[in-house]
MARVEX-748709 format. One record per residue: residue in one letter; x, y, z of N, C-alpha, C in turn. Coordinates in Angstrom, 3 decimals. Example, Ala and Ser with C-alpha at 12.3 -4.5 7.8 and 13.67 -1.06 7.14 Angstrom:
2
(pt 'a',(13.190,-5.690,7.800),(12.300,-4.500,7.800),(13.200,-3.300,7.800))
(pt 's',(12.850,-2.250,7.080),(13.670,-1.060,7.140),(12.900,0.030,7.870))
This chain:
86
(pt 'x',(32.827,-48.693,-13.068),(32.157,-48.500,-11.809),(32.622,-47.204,-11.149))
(pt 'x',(34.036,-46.661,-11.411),(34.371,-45.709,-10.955),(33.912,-44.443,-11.467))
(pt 'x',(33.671,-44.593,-12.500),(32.961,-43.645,-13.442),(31.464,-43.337,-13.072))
(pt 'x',(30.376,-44.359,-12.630),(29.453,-44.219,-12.358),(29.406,-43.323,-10.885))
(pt 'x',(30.523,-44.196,-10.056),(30.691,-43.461,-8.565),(30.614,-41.749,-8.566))
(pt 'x',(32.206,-41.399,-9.856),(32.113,-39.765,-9.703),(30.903,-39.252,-9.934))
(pt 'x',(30.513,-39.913,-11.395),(29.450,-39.311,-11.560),(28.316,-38.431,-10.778))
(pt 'x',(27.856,-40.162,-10.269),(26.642,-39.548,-8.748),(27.170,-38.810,-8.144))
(pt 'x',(28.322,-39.021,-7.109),(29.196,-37.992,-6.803),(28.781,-36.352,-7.359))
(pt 'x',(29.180,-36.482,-8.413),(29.187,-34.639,-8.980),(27.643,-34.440,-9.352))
(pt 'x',(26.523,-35.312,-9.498),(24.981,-35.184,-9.618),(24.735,-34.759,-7.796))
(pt 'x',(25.172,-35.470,-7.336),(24.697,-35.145,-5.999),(25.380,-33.658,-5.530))
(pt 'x',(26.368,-33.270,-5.496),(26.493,-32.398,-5.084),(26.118,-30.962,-5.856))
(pt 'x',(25.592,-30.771,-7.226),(25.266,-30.157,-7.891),(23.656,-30.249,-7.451))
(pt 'x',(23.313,-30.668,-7.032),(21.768,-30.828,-6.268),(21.569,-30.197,-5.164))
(pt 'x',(22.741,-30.222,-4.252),(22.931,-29.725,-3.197),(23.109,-28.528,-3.191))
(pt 'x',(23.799,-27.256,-4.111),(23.816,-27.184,-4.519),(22.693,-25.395,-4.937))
(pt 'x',(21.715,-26.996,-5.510),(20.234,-26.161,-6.068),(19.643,-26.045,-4.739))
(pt 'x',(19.895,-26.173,-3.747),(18.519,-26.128,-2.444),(17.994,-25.034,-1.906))
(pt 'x',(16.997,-24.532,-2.254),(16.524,-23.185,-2.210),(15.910,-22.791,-0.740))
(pt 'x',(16.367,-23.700,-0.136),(16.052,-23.089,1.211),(16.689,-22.254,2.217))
(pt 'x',(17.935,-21.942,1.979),(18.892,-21.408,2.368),(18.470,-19.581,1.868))
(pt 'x',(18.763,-19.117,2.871),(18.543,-17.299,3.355),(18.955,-16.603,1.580))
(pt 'x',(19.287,-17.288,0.700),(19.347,-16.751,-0.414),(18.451,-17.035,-1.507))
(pt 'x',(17.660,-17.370,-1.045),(17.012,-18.352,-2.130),(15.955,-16.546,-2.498))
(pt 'x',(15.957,-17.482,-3.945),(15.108,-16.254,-4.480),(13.541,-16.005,-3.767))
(pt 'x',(13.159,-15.059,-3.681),(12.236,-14.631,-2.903),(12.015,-14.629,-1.879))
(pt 'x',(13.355,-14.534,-0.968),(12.955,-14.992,0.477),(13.539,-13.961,1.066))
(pt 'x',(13.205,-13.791,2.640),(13.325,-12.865,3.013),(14.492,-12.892,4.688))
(pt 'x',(14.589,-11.876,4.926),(15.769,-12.061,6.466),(14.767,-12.150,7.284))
(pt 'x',(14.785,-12.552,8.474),(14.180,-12.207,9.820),(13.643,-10.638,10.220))
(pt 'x',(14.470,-9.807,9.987),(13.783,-8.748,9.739),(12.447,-8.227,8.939))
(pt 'x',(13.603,-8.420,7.547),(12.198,-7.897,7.228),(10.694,-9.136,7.199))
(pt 'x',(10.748,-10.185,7.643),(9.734,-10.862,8.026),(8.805,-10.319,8.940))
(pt 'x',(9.599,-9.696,10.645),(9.064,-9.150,11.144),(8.369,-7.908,11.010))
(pt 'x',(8.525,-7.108,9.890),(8.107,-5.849,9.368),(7.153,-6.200,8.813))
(pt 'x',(7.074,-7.391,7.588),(6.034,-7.148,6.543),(5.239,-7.953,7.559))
(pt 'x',(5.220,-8.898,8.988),(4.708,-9.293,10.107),(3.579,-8.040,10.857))
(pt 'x',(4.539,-7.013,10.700),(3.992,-5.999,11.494),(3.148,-5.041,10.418))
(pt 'x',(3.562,-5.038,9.320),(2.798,-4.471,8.427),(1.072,-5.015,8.159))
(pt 'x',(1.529,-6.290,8.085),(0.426,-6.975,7.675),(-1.186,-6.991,9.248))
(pt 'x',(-0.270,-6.784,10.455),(-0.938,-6.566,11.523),(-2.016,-5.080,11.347))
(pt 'x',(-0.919,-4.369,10.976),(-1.697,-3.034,10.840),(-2.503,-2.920,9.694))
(pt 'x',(-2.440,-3.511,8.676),(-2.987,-3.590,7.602),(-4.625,-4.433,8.209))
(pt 'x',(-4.784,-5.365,8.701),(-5.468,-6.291,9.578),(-6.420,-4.811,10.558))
(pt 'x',(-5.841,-3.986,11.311),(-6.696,-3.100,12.191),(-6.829,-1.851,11.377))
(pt 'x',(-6.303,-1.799,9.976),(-6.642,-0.813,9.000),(-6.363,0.708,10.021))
(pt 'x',(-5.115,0.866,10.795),(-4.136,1.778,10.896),(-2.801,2.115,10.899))
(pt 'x',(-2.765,3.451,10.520),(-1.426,4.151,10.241),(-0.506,4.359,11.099))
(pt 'x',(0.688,4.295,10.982),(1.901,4.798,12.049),(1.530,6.279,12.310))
(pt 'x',(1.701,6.718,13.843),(1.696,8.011,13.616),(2.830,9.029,12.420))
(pt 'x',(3.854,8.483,12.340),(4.327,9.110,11.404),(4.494,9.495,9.837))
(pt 'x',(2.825,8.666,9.847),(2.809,8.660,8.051),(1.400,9.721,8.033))
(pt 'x',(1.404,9.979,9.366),(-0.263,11.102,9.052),(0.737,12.386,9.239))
(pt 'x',(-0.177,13.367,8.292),(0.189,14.830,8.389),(-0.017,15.766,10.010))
(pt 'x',(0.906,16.451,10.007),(0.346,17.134,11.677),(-1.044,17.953,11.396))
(pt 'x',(-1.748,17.656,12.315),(-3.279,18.378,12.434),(-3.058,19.750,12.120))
(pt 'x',(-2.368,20.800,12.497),(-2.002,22.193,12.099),(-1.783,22.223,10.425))
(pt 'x',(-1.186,21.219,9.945),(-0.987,21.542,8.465),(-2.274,21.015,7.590))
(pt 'x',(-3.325,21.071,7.920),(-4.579,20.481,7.284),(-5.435,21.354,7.043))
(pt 'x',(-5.305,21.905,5.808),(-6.437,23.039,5.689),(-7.820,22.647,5.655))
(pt 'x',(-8.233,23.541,6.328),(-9.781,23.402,6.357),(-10.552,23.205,4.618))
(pt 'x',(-11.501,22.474,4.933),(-12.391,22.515,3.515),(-12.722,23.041,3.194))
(pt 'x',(-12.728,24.189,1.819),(-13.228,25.034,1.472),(-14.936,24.833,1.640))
(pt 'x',(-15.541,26.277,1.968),(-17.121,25.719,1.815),(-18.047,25.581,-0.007))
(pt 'x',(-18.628,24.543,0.537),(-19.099,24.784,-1.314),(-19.877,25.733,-1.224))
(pt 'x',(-20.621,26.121,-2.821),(-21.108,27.122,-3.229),(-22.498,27.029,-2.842))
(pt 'x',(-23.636,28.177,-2.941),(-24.858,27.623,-2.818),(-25.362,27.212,-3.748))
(pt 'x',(-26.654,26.496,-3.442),(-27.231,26.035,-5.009),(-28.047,26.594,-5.505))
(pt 'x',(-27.856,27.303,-6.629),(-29.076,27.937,-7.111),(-29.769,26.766,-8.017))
(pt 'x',(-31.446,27.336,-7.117),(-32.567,26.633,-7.646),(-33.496,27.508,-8.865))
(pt 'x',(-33.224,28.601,-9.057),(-34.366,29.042,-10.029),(-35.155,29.534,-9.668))
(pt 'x',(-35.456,29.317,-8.424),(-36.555,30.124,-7.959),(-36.907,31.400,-7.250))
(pt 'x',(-35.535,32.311,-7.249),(-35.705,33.748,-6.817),(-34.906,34.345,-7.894))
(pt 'x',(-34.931,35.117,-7.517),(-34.571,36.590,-8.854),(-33.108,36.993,-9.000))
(pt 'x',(-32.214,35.901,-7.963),(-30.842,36.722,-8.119),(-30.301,36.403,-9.463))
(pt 'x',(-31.126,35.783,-10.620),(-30.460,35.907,-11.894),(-30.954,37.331,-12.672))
(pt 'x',(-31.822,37.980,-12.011),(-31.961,39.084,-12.716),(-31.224,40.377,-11.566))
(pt 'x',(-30.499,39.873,-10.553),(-30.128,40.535,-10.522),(-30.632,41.160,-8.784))
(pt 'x',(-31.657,40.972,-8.287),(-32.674,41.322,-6.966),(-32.851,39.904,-6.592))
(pt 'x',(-33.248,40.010,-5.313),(-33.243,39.364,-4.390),(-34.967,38.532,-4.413))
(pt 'x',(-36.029,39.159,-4.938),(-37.001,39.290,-5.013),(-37.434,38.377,-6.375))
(pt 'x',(-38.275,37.451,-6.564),(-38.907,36.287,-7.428),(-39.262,37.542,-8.670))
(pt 'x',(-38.768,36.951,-9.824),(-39.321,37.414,-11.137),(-40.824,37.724,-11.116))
(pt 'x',(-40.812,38.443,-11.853),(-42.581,38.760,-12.276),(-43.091,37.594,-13.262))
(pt 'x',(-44.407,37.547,-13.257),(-44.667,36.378,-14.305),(-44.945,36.951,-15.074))
């Protein structure tokens, strides 16, 4: 009977033990960073940025302009400004 007693004894506290609820448990997180990925997930929700993750407006180069489109239909492939002869 005494044998059975330790037993449970050392089952139970080896259980105790395993309890994954405690601030270490794998995948879990501090209060902090709860409140971050809290606050992350807020901004993520209104789909904006901290000001400090955008570039300053001065360092943003302008867009280059695109090219024109040539259609074929005036002469600057020969060279003038003026529609090919037929």
């Amino acid at each position: 009977m005494r044998r059975l007693a330790t037993a449970s004894l050392a089952l139970a506290w080896a259980l105790t033990a395993c309890d994954s609820s405690g601030p270490d448990a794998p995948g879990g997180v501090s209060e902090g960073e709860a409140r971050a990925l809290d606050a992350a997930a807020e901004m993520l929700d209104q789909r904006r940025l901290p000001a400090e993750a955008l570039p300053p407006e001065a360092a943003v180069p302008a867009a280059p302009a695109a090219p024109a489109e040539m259609t074929g239909d005036t002469g600057a492939a020969n060279g003038k400004d003026t529609p090919p002869a037929p």
